[in-house]
PQR file of N, CA, C, O and H, with PARSE charges and radii, in Angstrom:
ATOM      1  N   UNK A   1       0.840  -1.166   0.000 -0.4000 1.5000
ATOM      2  CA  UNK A   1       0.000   0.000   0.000 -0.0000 2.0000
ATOM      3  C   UNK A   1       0.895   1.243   0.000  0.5500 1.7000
ATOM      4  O   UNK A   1       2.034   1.192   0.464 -0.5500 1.4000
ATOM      5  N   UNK A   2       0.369   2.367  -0.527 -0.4000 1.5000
ATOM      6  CA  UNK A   2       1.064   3.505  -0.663 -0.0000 2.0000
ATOM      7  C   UNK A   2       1.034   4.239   0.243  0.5500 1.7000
ATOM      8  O   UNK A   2       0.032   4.106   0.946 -0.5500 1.4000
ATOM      9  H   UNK A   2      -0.556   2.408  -0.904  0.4000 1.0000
ATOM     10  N   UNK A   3       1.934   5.211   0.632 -0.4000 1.5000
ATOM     11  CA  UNK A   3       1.694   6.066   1.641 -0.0000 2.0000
ATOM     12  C   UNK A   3       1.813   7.871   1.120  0.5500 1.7000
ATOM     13  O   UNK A   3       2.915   8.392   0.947 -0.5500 1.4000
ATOM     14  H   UNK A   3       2.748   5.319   0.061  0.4000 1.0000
ATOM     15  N   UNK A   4       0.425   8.684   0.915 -0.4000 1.5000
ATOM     16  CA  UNK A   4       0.418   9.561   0.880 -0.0000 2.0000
ATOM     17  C   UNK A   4       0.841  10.542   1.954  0.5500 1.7000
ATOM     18  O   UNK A   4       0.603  10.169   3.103 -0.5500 1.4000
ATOM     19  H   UNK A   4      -0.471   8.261   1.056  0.4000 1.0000
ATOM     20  N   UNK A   5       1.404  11.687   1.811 -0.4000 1.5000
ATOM     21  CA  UNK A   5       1.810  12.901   2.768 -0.0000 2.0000
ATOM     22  C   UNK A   5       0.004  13.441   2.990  0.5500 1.7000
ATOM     23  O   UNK A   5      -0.978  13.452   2.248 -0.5500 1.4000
ATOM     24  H   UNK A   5       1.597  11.989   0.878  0.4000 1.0000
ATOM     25  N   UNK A   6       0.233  13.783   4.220 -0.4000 1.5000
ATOM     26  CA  UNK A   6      -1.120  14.512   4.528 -0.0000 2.0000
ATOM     27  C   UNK A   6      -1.156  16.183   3.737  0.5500 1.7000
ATOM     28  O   UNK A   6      -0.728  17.239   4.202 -0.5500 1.4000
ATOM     29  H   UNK A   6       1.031  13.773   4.823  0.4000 1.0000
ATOM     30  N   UNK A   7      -1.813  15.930   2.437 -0.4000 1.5000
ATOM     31  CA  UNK A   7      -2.150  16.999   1.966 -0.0000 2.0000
ATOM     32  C   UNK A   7      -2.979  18.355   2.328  0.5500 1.7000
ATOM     33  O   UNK A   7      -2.865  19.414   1.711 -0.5500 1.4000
ATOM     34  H   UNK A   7      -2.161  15.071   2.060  0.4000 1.0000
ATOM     35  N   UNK A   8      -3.643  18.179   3.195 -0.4000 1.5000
ATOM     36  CA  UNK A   8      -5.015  18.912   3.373 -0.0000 2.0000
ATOM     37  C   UNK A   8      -4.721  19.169   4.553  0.5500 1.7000
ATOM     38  O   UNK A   8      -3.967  18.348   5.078 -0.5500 1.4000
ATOM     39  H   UNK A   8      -3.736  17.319   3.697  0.4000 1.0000
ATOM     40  N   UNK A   9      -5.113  20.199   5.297 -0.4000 1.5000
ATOM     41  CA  UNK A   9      -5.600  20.744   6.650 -0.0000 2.0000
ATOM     42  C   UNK A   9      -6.553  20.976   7.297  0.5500 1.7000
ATOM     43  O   UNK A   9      -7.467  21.532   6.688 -0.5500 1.4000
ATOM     44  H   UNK A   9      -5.725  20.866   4.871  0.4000 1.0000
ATOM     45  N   UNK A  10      -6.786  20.647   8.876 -0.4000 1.5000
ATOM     46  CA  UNK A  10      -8.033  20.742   9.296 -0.0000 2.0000
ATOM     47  C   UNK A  10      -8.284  21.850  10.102  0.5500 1.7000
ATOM     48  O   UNK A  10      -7.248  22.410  10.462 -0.5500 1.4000
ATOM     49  H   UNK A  10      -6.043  20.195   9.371  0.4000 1.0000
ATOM     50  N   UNK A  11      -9.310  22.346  10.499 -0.4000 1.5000
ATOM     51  CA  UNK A  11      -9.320  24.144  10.838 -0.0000 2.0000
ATOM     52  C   UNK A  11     -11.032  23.825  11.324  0.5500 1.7000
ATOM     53  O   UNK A  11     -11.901  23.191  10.725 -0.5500 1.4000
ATOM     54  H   UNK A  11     -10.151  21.891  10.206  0.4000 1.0000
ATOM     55  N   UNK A  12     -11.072  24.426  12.425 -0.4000 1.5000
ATOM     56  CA  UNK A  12     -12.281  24.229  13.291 -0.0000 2.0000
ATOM     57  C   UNK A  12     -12.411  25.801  13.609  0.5500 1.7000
ATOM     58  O   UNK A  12     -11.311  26.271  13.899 -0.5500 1.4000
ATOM     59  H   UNK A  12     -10.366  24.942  12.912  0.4000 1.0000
ATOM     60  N   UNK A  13     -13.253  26.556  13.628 -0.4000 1.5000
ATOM     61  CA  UNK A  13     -13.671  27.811  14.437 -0.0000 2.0000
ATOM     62  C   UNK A  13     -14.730  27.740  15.322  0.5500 1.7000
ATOM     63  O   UNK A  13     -15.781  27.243  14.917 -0.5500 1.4000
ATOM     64  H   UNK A  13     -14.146  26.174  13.392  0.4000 1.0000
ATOM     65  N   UNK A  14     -14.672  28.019  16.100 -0.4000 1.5000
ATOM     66  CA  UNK A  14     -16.006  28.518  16.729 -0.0000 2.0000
ATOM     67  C   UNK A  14     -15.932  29.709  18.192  0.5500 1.7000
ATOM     68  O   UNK A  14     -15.209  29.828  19.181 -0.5500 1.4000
ATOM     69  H   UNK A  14     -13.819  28.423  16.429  0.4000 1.0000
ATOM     70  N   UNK A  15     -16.859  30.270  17.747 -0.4000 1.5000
ATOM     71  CA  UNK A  15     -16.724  31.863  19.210 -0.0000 2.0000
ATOM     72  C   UNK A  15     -15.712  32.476  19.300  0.5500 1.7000
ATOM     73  O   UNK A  15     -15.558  33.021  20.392 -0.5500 1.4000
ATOM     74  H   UNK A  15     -17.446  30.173  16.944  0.4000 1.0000
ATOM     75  N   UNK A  16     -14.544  32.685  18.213 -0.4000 1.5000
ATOM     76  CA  UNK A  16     -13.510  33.175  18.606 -0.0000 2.0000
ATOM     77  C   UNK A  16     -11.975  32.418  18.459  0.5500 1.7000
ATOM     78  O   UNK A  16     -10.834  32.814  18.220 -0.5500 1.4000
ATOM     79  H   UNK A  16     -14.669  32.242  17.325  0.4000 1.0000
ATOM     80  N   UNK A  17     -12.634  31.073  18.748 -0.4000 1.5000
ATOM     81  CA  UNK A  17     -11.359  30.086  19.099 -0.0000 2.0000
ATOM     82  C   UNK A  17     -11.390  29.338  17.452  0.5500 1.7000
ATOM     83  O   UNK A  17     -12.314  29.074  16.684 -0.5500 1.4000
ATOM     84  H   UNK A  17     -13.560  30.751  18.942  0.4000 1.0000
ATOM     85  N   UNK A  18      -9.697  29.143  17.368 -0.4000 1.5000
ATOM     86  CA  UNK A  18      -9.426  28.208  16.416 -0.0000 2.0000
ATOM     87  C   UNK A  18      -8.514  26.977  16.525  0.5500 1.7000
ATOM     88  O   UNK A  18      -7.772  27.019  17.506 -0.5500 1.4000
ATOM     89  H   UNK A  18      -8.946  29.358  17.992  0.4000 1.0000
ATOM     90  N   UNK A  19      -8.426  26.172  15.949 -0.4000 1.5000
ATOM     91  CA  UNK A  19      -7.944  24.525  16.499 -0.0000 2.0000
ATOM     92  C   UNK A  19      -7.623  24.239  14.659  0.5500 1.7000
ATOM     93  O   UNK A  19      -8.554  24.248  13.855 -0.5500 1.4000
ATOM     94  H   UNK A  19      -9.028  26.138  15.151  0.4000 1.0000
ATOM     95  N   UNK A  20      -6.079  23.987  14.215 -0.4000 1.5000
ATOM     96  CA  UNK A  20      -5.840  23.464  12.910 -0.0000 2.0000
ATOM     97  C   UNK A  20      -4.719  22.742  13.340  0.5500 1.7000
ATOM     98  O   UNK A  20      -3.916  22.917  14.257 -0.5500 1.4000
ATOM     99  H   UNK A  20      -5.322  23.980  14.869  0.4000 1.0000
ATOM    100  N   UNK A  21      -4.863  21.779  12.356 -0.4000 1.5000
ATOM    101  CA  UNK A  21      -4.180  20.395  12.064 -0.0000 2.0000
ATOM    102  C   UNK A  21      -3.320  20.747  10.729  0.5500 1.7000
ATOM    103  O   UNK A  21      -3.884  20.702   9.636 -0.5500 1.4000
ATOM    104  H   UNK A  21      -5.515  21.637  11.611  0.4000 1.0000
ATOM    105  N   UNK A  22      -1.687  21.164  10.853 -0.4000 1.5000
ATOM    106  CA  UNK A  22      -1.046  20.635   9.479 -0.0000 2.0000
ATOM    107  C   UNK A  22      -0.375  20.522   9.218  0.5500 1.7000
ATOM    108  O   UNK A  22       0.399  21.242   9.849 -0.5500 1.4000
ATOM    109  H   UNK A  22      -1.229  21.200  11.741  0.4000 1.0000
ATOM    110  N   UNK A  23       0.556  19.463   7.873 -0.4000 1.5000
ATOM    111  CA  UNK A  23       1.962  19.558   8.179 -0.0000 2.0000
ATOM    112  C   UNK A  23       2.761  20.186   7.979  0.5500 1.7000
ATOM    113  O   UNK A  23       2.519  21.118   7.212 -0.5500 1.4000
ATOM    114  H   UNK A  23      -0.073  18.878   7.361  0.4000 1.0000
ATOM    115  N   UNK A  24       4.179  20.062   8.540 -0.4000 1.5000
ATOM    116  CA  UNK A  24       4.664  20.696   9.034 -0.0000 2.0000
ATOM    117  C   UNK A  24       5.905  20.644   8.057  0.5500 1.7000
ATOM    118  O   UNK A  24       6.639  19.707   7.744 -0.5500 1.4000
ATOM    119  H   UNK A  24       4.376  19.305   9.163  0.4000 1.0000
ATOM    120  N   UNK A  25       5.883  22.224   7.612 -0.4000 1.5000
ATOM    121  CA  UNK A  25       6.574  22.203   5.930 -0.0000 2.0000
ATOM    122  C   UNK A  25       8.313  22.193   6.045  0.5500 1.7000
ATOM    123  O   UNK A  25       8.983  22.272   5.015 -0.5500 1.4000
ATOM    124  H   UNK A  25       5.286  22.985   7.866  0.4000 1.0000
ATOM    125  N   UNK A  26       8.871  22.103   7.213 -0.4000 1.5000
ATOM    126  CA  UNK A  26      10.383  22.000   7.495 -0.0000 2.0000
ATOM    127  C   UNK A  26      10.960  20.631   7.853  0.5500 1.7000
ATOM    128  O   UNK A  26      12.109  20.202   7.743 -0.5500 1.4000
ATOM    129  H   UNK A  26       8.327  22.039   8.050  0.4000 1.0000
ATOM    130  N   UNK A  27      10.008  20.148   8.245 -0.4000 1.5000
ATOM    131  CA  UNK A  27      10.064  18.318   9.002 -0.0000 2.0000
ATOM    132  C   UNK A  27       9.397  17.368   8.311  0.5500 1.7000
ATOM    133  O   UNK A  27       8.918  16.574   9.121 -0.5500 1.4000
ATOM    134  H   UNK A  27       9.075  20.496   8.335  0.4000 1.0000
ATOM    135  N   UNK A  28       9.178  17.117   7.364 -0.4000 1.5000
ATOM    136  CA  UNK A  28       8.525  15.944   6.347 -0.0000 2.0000
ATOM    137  C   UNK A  28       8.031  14.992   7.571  0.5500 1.7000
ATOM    138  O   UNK A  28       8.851  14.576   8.389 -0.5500 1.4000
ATOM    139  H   UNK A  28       9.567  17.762   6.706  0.4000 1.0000
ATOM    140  N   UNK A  29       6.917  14.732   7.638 -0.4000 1.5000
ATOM    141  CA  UNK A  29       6.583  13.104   8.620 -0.0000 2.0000
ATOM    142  C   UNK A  29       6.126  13.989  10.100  0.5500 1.7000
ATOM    143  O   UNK A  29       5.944  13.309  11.110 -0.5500 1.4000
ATOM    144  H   UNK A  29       6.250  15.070   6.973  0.4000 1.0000
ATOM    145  N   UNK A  30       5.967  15.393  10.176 -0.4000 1.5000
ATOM    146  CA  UNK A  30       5.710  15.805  11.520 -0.0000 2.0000
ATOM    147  C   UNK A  30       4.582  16.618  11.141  0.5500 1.7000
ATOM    148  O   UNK A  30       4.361  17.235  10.099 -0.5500 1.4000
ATOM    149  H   UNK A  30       6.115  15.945   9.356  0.4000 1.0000
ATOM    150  N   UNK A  31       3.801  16.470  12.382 -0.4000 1.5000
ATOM    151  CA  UNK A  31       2.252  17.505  12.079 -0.0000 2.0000
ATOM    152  C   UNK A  31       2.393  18.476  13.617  0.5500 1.7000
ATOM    153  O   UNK A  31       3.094  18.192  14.589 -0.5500 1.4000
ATOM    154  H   UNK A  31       3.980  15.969  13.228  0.4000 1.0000
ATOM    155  N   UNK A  32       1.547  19.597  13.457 -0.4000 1.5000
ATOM    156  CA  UNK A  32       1.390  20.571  14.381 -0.0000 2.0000
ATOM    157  C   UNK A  32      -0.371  21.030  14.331  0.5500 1.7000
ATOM    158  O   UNK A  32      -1.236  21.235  13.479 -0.5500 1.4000
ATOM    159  H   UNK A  32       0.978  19.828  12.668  0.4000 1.0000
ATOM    160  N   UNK A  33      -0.213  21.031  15.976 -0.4000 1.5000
ATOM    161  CA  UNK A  33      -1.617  21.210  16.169 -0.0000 2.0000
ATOM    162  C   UNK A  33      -1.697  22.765  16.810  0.5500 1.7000
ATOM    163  O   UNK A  33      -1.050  22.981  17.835 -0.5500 1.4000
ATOM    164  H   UNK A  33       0.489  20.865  16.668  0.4000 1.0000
ATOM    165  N   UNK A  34      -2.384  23.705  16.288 -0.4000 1.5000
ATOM    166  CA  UNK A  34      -2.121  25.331  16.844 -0.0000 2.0000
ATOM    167  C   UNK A  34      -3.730  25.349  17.181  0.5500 1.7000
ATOM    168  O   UNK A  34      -4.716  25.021  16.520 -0.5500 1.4000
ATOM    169  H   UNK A  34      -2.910  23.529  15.455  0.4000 1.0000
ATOM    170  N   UNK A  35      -3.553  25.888  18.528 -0.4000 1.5000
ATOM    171  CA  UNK A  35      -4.703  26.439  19.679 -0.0000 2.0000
ATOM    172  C   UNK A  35      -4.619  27.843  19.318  0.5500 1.7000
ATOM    173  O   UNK A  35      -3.461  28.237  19.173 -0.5500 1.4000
ATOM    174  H   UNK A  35      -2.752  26.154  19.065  0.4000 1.0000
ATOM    175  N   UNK A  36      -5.458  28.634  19.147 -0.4000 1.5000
ATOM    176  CA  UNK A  36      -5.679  30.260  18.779 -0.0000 2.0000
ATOM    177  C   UNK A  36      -7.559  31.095  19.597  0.5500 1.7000
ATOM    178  O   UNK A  36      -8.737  31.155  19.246 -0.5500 1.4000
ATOM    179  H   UNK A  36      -6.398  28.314  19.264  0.4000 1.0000
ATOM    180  N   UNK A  37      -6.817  31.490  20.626 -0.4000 1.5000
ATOM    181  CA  UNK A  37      -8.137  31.985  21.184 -0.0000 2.0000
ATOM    182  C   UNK A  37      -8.083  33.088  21.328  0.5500 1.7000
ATOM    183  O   UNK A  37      -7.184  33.626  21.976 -0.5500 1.4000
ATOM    184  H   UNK A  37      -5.860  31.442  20.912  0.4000 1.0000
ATOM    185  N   UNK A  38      -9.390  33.941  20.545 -0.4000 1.5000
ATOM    186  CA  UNK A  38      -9.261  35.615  20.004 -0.0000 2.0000
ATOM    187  C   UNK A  38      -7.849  35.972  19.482  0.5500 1.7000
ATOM    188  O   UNK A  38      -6.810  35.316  19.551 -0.5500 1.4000
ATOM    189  H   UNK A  38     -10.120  33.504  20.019  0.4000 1.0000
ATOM    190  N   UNK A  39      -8.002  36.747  19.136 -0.4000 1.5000
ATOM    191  CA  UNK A  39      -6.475  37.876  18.347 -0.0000 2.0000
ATOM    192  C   UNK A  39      -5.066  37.331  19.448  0.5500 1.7000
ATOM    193  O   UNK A  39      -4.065  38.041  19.348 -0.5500 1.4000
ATOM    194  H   UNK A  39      -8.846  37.281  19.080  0.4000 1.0000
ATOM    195  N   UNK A  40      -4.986  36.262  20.345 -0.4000 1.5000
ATOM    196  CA  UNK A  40      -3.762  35.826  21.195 -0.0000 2.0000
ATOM    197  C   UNK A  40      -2.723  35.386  20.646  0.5500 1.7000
ATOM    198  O   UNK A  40      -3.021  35.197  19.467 -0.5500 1.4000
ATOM    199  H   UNK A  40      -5.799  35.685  20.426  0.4000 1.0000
ATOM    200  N   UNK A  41      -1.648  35.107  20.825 -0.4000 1.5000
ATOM    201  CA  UNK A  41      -0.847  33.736  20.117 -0.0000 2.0000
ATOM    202  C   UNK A  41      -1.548  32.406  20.301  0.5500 1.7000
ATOM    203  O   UNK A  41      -2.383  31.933  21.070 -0.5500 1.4000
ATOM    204  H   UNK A  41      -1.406  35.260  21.783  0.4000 1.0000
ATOM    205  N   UNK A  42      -0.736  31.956  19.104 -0.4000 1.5000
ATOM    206  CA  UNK A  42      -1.205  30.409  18.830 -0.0000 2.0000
ATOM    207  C   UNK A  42      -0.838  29.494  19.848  0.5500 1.7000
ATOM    208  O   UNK A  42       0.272  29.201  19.404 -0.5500 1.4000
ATOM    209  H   UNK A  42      -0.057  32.340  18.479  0.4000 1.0000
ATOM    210  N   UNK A  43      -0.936  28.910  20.757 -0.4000 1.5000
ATOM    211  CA  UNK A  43      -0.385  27.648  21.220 -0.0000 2.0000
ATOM    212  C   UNK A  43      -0.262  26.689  20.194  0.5500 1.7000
ATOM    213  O   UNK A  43      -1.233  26.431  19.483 -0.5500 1.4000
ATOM    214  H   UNK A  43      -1.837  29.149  21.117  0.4000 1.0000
ATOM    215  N   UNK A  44       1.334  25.873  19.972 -0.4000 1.5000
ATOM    216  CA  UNK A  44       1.477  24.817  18.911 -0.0000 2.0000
ATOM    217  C   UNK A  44       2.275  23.890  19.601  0.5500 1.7000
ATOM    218  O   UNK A  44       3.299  24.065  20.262 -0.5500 1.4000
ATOM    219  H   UNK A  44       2.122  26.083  20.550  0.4000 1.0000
ATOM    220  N   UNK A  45       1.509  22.673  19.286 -0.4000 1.5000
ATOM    221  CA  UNK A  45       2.353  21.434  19.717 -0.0000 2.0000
ATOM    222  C   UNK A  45       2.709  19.974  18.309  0.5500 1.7000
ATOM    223  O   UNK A  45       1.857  19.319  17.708 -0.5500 1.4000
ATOM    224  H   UNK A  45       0.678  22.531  18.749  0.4000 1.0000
ATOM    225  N   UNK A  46       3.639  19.921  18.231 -0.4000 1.5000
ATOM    226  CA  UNK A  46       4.260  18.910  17.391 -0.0000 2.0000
ATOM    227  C   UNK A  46       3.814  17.557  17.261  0.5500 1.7000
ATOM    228  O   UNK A  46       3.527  17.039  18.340 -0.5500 1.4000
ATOM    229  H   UNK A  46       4.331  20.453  18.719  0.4000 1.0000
ATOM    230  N   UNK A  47       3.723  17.091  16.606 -0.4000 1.5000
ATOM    231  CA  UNK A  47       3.283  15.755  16.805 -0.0000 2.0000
ATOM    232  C   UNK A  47       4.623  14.923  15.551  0.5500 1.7000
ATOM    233  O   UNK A  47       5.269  15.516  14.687 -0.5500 1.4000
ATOM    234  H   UNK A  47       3.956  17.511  15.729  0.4000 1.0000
ATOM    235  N   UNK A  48       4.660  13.515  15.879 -0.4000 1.5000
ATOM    236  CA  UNK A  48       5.432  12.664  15.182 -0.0000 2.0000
ATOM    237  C   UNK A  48       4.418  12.231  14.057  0.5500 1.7000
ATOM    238  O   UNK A  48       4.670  12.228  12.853 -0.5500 1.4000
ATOM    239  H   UNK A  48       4.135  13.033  16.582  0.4000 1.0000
ATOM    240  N   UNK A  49       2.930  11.775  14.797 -0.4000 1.5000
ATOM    241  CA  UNK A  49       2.426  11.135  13.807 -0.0000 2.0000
ATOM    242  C   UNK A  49       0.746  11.821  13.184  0.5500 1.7000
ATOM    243  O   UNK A  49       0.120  12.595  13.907 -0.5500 1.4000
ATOM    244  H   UNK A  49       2.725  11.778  15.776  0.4000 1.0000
ATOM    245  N   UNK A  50       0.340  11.508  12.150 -0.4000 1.5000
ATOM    246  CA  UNK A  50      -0.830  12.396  12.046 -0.0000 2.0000
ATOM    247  C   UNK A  50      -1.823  11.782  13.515  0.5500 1.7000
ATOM    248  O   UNK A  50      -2.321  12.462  14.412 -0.5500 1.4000
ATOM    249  H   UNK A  50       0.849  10.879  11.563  0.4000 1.0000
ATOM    250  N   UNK A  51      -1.847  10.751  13.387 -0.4000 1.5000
ATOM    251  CA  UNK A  51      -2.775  10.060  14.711 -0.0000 2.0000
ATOM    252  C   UNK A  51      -3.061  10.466  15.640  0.5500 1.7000
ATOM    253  O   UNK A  51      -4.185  10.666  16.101 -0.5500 1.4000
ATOM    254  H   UNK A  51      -1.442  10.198  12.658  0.4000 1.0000
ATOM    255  N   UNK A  52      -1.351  10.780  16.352 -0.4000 1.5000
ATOM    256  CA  UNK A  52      -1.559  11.478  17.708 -0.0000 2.0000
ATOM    257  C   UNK A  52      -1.833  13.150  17.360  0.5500 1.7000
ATOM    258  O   UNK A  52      -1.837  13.907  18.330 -0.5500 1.4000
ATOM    259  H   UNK A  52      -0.438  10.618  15.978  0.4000 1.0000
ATOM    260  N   UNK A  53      -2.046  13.692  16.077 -0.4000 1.5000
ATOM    261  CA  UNK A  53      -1.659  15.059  15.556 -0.0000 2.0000
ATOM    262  C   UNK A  53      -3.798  14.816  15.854  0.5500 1.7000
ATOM    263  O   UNK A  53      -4.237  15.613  16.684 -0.5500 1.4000
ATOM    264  H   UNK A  53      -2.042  13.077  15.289  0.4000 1.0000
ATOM    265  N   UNK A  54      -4.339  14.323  15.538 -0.4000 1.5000
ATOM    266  CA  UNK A  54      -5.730  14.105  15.134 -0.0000 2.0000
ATOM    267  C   UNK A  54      -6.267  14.227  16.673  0.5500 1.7000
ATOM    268  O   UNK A  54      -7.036  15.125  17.017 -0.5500 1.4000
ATOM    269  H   UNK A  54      -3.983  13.676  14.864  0.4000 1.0000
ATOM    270  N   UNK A  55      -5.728  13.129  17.638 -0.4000 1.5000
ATOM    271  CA  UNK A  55      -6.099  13.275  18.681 -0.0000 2.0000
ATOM    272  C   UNK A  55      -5.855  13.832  19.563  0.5500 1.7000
ATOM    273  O   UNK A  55      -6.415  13.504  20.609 -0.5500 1.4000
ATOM    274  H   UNK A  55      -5.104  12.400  17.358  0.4000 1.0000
ATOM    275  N   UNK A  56      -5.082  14.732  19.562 -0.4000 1.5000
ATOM    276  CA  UNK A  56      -4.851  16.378  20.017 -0.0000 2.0000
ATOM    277  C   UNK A  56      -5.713  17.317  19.871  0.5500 1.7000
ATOM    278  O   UNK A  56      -6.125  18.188  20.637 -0.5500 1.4000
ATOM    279  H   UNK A  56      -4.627  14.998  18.712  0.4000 1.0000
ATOM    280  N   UNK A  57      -5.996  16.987  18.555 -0.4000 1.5000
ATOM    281  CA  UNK A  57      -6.892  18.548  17.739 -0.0000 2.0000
ATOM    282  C   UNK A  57      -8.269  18.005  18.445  0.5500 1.7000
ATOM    283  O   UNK A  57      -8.884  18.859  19.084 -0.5500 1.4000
ATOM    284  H   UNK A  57      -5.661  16.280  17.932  0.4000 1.0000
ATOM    285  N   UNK A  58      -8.902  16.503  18.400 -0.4000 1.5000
ATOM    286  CA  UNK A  58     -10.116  16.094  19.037 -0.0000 2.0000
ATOM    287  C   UNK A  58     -10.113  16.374  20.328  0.5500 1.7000
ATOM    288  O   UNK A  58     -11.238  16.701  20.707 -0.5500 1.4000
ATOM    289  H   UNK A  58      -8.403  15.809  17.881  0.4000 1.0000
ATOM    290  N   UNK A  59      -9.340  16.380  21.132 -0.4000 1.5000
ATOM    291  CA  UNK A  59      -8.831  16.423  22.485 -0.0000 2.0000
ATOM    292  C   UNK A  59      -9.550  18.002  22.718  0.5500 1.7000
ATOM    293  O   UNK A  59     -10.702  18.278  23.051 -0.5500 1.4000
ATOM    294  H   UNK A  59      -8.426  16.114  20.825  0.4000 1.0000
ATOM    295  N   UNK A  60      -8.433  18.863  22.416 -0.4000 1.5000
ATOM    296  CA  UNK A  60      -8.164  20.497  22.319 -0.0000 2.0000
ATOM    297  C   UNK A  60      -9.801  20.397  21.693  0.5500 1.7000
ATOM    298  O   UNK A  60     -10.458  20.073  22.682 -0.5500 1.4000
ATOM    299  H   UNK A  60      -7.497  18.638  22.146  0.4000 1.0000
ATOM    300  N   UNK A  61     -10.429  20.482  20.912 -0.4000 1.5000
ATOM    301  CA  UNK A  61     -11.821  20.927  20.347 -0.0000 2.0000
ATOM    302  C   UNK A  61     -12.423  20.447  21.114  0.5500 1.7000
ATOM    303  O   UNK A  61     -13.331  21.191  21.486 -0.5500 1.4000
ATOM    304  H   UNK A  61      -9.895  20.746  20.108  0.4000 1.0000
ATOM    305  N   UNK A  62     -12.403  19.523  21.592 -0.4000 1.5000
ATOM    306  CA  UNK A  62     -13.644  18.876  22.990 -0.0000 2.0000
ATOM    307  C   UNK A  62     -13.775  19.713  24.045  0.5500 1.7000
ATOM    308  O   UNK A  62     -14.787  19.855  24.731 -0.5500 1.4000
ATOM    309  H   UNK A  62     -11.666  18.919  21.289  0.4000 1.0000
ATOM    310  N   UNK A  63     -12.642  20.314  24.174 -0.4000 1.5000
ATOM    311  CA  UNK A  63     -12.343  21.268  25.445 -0.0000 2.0000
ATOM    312  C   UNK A  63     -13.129  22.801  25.664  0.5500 1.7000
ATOM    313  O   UNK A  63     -13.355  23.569  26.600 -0.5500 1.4000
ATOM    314  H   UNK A  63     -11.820  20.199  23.617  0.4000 1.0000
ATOM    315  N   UNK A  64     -13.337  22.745  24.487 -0.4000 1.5000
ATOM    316  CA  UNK A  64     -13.955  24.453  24.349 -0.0000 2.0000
ATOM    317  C   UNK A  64     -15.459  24.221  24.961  0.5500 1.7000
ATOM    318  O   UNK A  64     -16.135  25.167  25.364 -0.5500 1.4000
ATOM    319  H   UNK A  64     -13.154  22.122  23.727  0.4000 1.0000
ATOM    320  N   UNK A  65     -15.880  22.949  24.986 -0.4000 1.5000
ATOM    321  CA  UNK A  65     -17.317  22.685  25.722 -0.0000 2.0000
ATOM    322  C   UNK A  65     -17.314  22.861  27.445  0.5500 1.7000
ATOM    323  O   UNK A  65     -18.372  22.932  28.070 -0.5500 1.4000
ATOM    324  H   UNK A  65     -15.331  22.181  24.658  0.4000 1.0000
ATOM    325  N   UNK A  66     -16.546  22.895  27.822 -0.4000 1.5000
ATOM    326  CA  UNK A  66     -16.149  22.815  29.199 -0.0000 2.0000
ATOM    327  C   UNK A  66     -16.028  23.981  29.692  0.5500 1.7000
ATOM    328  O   UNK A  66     -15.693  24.122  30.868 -0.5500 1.4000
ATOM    329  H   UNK A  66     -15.687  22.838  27.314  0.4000 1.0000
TER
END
């Protein structure tokens, strides 16, 4: 089976807050997940794999309910 690069990015808004998934154009094979609430800095955390890059961003977006 082939293995595609994660082309596409994921980007959630809501009330202010933003949550995107993408890779990461200096590190081939690494994804970054950036937290952005109102006009603030981004919080960004690295990931090795898209997986744990996915369940970060699900993680972090679940959170804004709380």
């Amino acid at each position: 089976m082939a293995l595609r690069p994660f082309a596409f990015g994921v980007r959630f808004s809501d009330k202010g807050r933003s949550v995107r998934v993408r890779a990461q154009s200096q590190r081939p094979g690494r994804y970054v997940v950036e937290d952005q609430r109102g006009r603030g800095a981004a919080r960004q955390r690295e990931h090795a794999t898209l997986g744990g890059a996915l369940r970060d961003f699900a993680a972090t977006w679940r959170q804004r309910l709380h």
